[in-house]
C-alpha positions in Angstrom: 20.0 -12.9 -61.2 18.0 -12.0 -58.1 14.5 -11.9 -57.7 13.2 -9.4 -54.8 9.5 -10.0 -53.6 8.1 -7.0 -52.1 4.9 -6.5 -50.2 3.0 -3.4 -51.9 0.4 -3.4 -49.3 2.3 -4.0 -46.1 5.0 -1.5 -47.4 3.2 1.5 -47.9 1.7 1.2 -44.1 5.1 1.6 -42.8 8.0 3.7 -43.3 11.1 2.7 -44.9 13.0 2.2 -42.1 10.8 0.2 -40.6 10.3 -2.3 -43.2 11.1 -6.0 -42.7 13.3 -7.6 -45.2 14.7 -10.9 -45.3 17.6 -12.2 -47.5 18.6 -15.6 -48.5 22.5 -16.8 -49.2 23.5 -13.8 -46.9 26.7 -15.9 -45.7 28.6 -14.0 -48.2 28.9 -11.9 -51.6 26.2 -9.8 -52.7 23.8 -11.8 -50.2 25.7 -10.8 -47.2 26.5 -7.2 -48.3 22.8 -6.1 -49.3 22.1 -7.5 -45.7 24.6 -5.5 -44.1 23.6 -2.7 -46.4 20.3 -2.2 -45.3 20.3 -2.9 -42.1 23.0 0.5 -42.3 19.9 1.9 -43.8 17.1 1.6 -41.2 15.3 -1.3 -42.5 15.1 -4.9 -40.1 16.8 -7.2 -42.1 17.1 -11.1 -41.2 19.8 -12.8 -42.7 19.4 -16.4 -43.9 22.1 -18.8 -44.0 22.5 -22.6 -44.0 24.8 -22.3 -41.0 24.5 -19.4 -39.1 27.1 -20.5 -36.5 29.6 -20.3 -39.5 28.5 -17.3 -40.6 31.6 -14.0 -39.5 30.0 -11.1 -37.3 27.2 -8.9 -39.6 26.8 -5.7 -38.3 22.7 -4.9 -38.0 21.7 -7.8 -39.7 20.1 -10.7 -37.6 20.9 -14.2 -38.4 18.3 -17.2 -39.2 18.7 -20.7 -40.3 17.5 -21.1 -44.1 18.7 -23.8 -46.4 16.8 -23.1 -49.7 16.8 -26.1 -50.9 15.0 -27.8 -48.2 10.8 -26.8 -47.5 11.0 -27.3 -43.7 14.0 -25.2 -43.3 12.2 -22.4 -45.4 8.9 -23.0 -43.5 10.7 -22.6 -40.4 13.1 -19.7 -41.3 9.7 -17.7 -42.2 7.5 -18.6 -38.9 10.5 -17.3 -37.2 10.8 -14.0 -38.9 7.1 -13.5 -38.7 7.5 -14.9 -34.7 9.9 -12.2 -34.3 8.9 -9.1 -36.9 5.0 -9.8 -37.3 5.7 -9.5 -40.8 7.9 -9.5 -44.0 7.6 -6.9 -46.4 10.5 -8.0 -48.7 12.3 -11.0 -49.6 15.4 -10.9 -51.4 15.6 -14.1 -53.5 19.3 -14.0 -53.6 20.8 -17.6 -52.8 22.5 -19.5 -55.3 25.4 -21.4 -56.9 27.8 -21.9 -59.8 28.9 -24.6 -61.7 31.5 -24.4 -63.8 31.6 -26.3 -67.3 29.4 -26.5 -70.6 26.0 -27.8 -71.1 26.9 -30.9 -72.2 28.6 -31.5 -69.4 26.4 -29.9 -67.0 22.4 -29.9 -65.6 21.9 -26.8 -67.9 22.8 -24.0 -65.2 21.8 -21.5 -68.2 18.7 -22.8 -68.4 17.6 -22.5 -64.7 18.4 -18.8 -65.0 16.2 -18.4 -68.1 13.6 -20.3 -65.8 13.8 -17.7 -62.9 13.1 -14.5 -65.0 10.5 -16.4 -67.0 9.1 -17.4 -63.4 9.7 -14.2 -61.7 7.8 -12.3 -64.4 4.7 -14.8 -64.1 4.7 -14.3 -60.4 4.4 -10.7 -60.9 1.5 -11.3 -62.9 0.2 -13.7 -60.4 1.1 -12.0 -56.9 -0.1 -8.6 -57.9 -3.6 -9.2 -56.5 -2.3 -9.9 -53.0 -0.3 -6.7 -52.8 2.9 -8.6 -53.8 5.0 -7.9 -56.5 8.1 -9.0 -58.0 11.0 -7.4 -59.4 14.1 -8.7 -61.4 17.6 -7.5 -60.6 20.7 -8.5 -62.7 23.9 -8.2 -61.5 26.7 -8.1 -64.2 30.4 -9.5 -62.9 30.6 -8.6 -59.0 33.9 -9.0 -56.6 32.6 -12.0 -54.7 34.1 -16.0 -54.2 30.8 -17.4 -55.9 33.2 -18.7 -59.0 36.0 -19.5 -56.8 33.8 -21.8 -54.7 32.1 -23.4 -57.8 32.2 -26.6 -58.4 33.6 -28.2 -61.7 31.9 -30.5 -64.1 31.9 -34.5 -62.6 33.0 -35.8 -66.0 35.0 -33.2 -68.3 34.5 -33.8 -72.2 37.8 -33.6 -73.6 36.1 -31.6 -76.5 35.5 -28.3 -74.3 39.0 -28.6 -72.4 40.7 -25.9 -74.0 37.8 -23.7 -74.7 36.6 -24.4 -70.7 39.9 -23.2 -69.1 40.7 -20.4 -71.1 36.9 -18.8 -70.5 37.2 -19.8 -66.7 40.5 -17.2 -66.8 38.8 -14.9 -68.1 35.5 -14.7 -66.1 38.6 -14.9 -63.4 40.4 -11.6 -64.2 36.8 -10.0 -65.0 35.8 -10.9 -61.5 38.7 -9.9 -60.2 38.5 -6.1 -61.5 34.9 -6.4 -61.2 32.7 -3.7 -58.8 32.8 -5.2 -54.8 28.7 -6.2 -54.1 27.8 -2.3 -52.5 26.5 -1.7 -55.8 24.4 -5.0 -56.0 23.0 -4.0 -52.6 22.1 -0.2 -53.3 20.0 -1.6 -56.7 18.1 -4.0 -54.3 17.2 -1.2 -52.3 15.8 0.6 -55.1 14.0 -3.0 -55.9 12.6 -2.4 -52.9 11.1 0.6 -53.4 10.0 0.0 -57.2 6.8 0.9 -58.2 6.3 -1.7 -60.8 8.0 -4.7 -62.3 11.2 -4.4 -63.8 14.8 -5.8 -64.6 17.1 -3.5 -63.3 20.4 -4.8 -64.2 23.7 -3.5 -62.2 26.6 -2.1 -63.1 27.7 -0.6 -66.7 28.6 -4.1 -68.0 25.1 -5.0 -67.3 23.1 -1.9 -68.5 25.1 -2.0 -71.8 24.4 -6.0 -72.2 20.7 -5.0 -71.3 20.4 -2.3 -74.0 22.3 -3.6 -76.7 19.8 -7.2 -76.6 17.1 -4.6 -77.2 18.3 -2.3 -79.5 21.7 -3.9 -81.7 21.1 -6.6 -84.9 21.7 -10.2 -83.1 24.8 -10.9 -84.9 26.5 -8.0 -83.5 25.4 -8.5 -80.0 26.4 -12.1 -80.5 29.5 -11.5 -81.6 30.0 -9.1 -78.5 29.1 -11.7 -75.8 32.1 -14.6 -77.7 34.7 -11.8 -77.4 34.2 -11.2 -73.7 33.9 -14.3 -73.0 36.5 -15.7 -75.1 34.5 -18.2 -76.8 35.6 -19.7 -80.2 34.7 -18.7 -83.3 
């Protein structure tokens, strides 16, 4: 899940192209290819990473230093966007992890995605005064190493081995066959540009998961989600 935060006011001053944009986690995946993207489209797009220096050639995209998970490096990254641009007119909330494993033997991954729409939506709600406002996008399974790189659970319950490895396969393969992140990037364009908030979910894996949680009786879309994952029962 990606949250985009996008200056209303600021934005409709300027032209598209001349729009100021900055992504976080833009080392790789869909971070790095909706950097690249719209940079290819006009806009000025700084490209946070924890280590730039590590970070291969981007073509438009400039690089700055931005560990989220650390206030001064996010205070700085900003004061040297605005040092440089003036301004930022977009921020693509994009940096993340994985972890693979259950709850039980996790710190509730799930739940911190529950807690970003939930706090995305409240933003919107809050922000919107200011000319700011907030817009959800929701990628389905995208061609990047995000899984690959994931870390495993510290201390494995015996209980979940079987089930664990056999759904890790499978979000595997679905990855592997999965859309590469150019889709991902074109829908945070149109974030972007949106004229009010939304979820705009990506892909037809997505869109179909999206409609059939509004529209299908529970048990059926529950049912649905165990198969493609490969859950039990």
């Amino acid at each position: 899940m990606i949250t985009i935060m996008d200056g209303r006011v600021e934005r409709n001053a300027v032209t598209a192209k001349e729009q100021v944009v900055l992504v976080t986690g833009a080392s790789s995946g869909i971070g790095k290819a909706t950097a690249e993207y719209l940079a290819a489209r006009g806009y000025r797009v700084f490209a946070g990473a924890r280590r730039p220096d590590a970070v291969g050639l981007l073509h438009g995209p400039e690089l700055v230093a931005l560990d989220v998970t650390d206030d001064a490096s996010v205070s700085a990254a900003v004061a040297s966007v605005i040092d440089k641009a003036g301004r930022i007119d977009a921020l693509v909330n994009n940096a993340g992890s994985s972890i693979l494993g259950a709850v039980e033997e996790t710190s509730i991954y799930a739940a911190s995605k529950h807690a970003i729409e939930g706090l995305s939506e409240s933003m919107d709600h809050e922000v919107r005064g200011f000319g700011v406002r907030v817009v959800l996008v929701e990628p389905g399974f995208t061609r990047t190493n995000i899984d690959a790189a994931s870390p495993r659970a510290e201390n494995p319950l015996d209980a979940y081995a079987v089930q664990r490895e056999r759904v890790v396969n499978n979000i595997n393969h679905q990855i592997a066959d999965a859309p590469d992140p150019t889709a991902a990037a074109a829908t945070i364009e149109r974030a972007i540009n949106a004229s009010r908030f939304t979820r705009l979910p990506v892909g037809g894996q997505a869109a179909l998961l999206s409609r059939l949680r509004r529209w299908m009786p529970p048990g059926m879309v529950d049912r649905s989600l165990r198969k493609t994952l490969s859950l039990d029962g």
